[in-house]
N, C-alpha and C positions, 0 to 999 in steps of 0.2 A: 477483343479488348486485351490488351496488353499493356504491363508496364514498362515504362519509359525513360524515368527520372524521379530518384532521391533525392529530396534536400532536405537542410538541417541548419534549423537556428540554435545557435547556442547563446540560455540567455542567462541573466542575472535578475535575479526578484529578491527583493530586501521584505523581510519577515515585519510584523504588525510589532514585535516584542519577541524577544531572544529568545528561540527556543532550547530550555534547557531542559538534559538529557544525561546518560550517565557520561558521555563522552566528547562533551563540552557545550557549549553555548552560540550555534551559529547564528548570524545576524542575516541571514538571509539563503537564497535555495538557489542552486544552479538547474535549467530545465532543457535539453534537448529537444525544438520543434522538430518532430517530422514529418514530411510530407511525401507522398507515394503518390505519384503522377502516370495514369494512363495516357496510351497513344487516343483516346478521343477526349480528353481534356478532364477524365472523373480524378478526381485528390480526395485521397484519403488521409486523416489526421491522426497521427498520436503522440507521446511523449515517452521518453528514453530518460532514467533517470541519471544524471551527472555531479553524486552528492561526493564521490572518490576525485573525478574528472570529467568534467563536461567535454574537454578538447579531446581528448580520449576514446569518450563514448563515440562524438562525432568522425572521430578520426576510423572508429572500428566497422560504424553504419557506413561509410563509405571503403572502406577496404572491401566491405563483401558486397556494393553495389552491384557489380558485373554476374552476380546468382542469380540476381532479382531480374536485369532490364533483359525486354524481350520475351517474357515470360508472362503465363496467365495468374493475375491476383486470385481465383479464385483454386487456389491449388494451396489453401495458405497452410498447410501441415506439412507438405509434401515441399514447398518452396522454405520453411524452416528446415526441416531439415537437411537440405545441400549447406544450409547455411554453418550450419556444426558439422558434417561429414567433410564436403568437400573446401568451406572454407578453414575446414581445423580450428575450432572452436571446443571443441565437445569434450578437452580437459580445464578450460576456462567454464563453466559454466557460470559462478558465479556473476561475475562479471559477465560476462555476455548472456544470459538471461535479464538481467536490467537493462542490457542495450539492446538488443533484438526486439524485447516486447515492446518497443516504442514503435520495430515496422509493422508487428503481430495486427498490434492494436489499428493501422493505419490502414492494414487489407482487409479488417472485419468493418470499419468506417468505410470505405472505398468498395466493399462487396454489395454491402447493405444500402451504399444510394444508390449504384448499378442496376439493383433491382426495386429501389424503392420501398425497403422493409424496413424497421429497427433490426438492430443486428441481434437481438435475443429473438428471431427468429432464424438466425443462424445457427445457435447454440442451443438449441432444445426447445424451445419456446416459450414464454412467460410464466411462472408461477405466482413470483409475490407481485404487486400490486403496487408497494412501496418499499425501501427501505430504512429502517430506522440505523441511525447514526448514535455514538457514543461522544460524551460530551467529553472533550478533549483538554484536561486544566495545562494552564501556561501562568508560571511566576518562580521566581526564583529564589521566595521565603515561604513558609509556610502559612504569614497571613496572605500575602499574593493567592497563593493556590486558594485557601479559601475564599478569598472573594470572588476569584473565579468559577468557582466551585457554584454558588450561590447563584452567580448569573446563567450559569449552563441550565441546572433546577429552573430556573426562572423562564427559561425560553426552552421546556418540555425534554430536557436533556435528561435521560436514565435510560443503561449505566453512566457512570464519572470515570475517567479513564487518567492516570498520573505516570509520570517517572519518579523511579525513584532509584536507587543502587547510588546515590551521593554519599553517604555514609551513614552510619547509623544512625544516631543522634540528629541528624537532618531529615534522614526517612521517616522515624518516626514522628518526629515531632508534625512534620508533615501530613502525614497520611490522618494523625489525631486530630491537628487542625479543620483536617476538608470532613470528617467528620462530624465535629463540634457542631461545624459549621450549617451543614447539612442535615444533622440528625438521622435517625436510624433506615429511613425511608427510602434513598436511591441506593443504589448496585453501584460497587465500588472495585474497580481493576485496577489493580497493580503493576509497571513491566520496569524489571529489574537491571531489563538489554545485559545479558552474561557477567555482571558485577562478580556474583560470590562464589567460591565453592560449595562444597555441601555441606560439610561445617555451618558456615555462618550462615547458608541460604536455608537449613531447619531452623537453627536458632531465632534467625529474622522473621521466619514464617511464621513460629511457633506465639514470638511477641506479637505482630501482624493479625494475630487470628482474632484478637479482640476488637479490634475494628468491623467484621463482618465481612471482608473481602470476597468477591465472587471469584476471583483468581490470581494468583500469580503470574504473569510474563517473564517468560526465560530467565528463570532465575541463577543458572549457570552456565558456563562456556559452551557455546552451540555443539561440539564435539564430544559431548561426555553424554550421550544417550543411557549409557548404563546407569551412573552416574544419578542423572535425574528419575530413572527407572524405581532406585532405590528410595530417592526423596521421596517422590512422589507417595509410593508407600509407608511414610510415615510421617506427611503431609495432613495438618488438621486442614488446610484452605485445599481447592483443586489447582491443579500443573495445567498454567498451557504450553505449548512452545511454538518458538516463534522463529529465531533465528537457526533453529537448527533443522527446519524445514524450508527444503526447495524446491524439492521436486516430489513428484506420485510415490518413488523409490522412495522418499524420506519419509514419509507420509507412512506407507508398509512398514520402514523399517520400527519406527516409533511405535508403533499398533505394535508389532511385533513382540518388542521391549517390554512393553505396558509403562508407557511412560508419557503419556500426556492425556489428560483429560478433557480438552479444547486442541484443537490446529489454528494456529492465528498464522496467515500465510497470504502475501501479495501477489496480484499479479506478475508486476515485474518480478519479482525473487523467482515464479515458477518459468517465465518465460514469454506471456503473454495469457487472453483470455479465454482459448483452448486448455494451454497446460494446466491453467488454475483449476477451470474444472475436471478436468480428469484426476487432481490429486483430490479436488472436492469428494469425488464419484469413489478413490480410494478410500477417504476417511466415513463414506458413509457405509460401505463394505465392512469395514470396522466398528461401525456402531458411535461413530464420535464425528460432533460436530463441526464445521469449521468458520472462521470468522475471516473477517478481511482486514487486513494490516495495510496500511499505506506507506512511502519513502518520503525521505526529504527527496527533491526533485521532480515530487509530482506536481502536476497542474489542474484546474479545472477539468482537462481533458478525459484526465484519470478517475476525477470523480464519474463524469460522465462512462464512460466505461464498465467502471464499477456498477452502477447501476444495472448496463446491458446484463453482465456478466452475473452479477448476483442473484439476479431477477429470475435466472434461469435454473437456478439449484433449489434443492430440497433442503439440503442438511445444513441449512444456516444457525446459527446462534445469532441472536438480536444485538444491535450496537455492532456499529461496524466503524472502520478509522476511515475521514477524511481530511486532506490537506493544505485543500486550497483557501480554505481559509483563515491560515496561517500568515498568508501574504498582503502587503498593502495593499494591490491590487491584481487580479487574474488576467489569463489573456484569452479569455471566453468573453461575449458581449455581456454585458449589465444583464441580472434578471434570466439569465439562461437555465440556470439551477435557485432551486428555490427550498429552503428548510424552513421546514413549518412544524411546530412541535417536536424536532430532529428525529425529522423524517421528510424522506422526498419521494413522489411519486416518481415512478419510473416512466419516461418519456418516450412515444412514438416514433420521434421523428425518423428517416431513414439513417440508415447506419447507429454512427453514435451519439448522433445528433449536434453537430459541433458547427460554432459560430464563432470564429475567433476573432478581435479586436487587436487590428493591421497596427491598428499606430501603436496599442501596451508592446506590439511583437517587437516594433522597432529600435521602442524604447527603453524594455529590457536588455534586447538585442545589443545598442550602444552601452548601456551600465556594462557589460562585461567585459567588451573592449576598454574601458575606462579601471571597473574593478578587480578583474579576473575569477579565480575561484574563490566562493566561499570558504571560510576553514571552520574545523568543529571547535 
C-alpha cells in the first residue's frame, strides 16, 4: 500500500454565536479537509487548522505533497519528518505544526482501517473508557455567559471553562456573574490567551482568587517562561500554560522553569497525535498533568481524534476543550459523536472512526469561495 494523492477542501463554517475571545469576535471558523489516498483506494481523514489562512495551510499541504506520494502510510514518524527536514519546515514550526497534523491525523485514520483497529491501538492502547469534556461558556455580557453557564450545569457540564483578558472591569464582573449564577459547586477555568503582564496578571489573579478558580490559562505572553515562573509563585489559583507550549521541548522547558502547574496543549499546536503524546509522556516525567486545548479551525474530525488520542494517556486532567460544537453545523454525519452528561465514550470504530457528510463538505466548501477568511 502506498500513497497516491493529497487533497484538501478549504471550507467556511459560520459559528452558532460569535465567539468571543481576547482577540476578537469571529463569526465563523475556516477548516482544511484532508484527505490521504492510497494506491488500493484506503482514505484517510483529518483536518488542518486554517484560523491565520486556510489558503495557506492548503497551499503549504501541497507544496510538500511530493514527500508523501509513493510512499508507505504506515511510516507516519519517519514520513513527518522529511516533511520538516527535507521540505524545510523545521524553523516554521508554528505554523506548520497546525498544517501538517491535518496529514498526521489522516495516516493514523488511513492505518487504523488498513488493518481494521481504532487507531488507539496504534498509539498505546486504550486506558480511559470515556472522556469527559469542559463546559465551554459563549456570550459576550456577563449575563450571556451566565446563562450559559447554567445551561452547561444543566447538561452534566463540570468544569465551566471562559475567556476572559477583555479588560478588567469586564473580566470581573464576568467571572462573578457565572458564579452567582452557578454557585459554589462546579470548577471554574479561566484563559486569559497572553492579555497581561505580570503586574496586572498577579493583581487580576489575586482579585480572581475569590471566585474559586481551578486555574488560570496563559495568563501572560507565551515567550516569558521566566516570567510566569515567578507569578506562578506567588499565584494564590494554579498556572496552566497553554500558548507557550508546543512541543515535548516546551513542555521540559516549562517543567524545568517550574512554571506551570497543568499543560493545556493541542494536537495541532504539537504537530499531530504522536507528537501530543510524547509531550503528554514529557509532562508526566515531570509529575504534571496535561489537558487538551482545541483551535478555532477544528472540526468534528478533531474531536473524533481526540478521543483516539486521549484514550490512550495516563496523565490526563478531566475536562477537556471541544469545538465543534461551536458550529451551525459539522461535516461529520448526524449522531456520529454523542455527549451525554459531557462526556463521550470512546469509539471502536477502525481508525478514527470518521463519516463525513459529502453535501455539509460542498456546502461549506462554496461559503468560502463566496466569503473568504474568517477575521478575528
Amino acid at each position: 500500500m502506498k500513497i497516491q494523492e493529497i487533497r484538501t477542501h478549504t471550507l467556511a463554517i459560520p459559528h452558532r454565536t460569535k465567539y468571543n475571545w481576547a482577540l476578537g469576535a469571529p463569526e465563523g471558523s475556516n477548516v482544511v479537509l484532508v484527505e490521504v489516498v492510497t494506491d488500493d483506494g484506503i482514505v484517510g481523514y483529518g483536518d488542518a487548522c486554517g484560523a491565520r489562512s486556510a489558503v495557506a495551510v492548503a497551499a503549504a499541504i501541497h507544496d510538500i505533497e511530493y514527500l508523501l506520494v509513493g510512499e508507505d502510510p504506515f511510516r507516519c514518524e519517519w514520513l513527518l519528518a522529511q516533511l520538516y527536514r527535507r521540505g524545510y519546515w523545521s524553523n516554521e514550526r508554528r505554523f506548520a505544526n497546525q498544517t501538517f497534523a491535518g496529514i498526521e491525523m489522516a495516516l493514523w485514520d488511513l492505518c487504523g482501517k488498513a488493518l481494521g483497529v481504532p487507531a488507539y491501538n496504534l498509539l498505546g492502547g486504550r486506558i480511559h473508557d470515556e472522556i469527559p469534556w469542559f463546559g465551554f461558556l459563549m456570550g459576550d455580557t456577563p449575563e450571556d455567559l451566565a446563562e450559559d453557564a447554567l445551561r452547561h450545569v444543566a447538561g452534566g457540564f463540570d468544569p465551566l471553562y471562559m475567556k476572559i483578558g477583555q479588560g478588567e472591569a469586564h473580566d470581573l464582573a464576568s467571572v462573578a456573574a457565572v458564579r452567582r449564577a452557578v454557585g459554589d459547586g462546579p470548577r471554574l477555568r479561566v484563559d486569559a490567551n497572553e492579555r497581561w503582564d505580570r503586574f496586572t496578571a498577579l493583581n487580576m489573579i489575586r482579585r480572581l482568587a475569590q471566585f474559586g478558580i481551578e486555574w488560570v490559562e496563559q495568563p501572560t505572553p507565551f515567550d516569558d517562561i521566566d516570567g510566569v515562573a515567578l507569578l506562578r509563585a506567588q499565584s494564590p489559583i494554579p498556572i496552566a500554560l497553554d500558548q507557550a507550549i508546543y512541543t515535548d521541548a516546551d513542555v521540559l522547558r516549562a517543567i524545568r522553569a517550574g512554571a506551570a502547574d497543568v499543560i493545556v496543549l493541542g494536537f495541532h499546536e504539537a504537530g499531530g497525535l504522536l507528537p501530543f503524546r510524547k509531550a503528554a509522556a514529557v509532562a508526566a516525567a515531570g509529575g504534571i498533568v496535561i489537558n487538551r486545548k482545541g483551535l478555532l479551525g477544528e472540526s468534528g474530525i478533531s474531536t473524533l481524534a481526540a478521543l483516539q488520542v486521549l484514550s490512550a494517556i495516563p496523565n490526563l486532567v478531566d475536562g477537556h476543550q471541544v469545538m465543534h460544537q461551536l458550529y451551525t453545523e459539522d461535516i461529520l454525519v448526524d449522531g456520529l459523536i454523542s455527549i451525554e452528561g459531557g462526556r463521550t465514550a470512546v469509539p471502536d470504530r477502525p481508525g478514527l472512526g470518521i463519516e463525513l457528510d459529502w453535501d455539509r463538505v460542498a456546502k461549506f466548501e462554496r461559503l468560502f469561495n463566496q466569503v473568504g477568511q474568517y477575521r478575528m
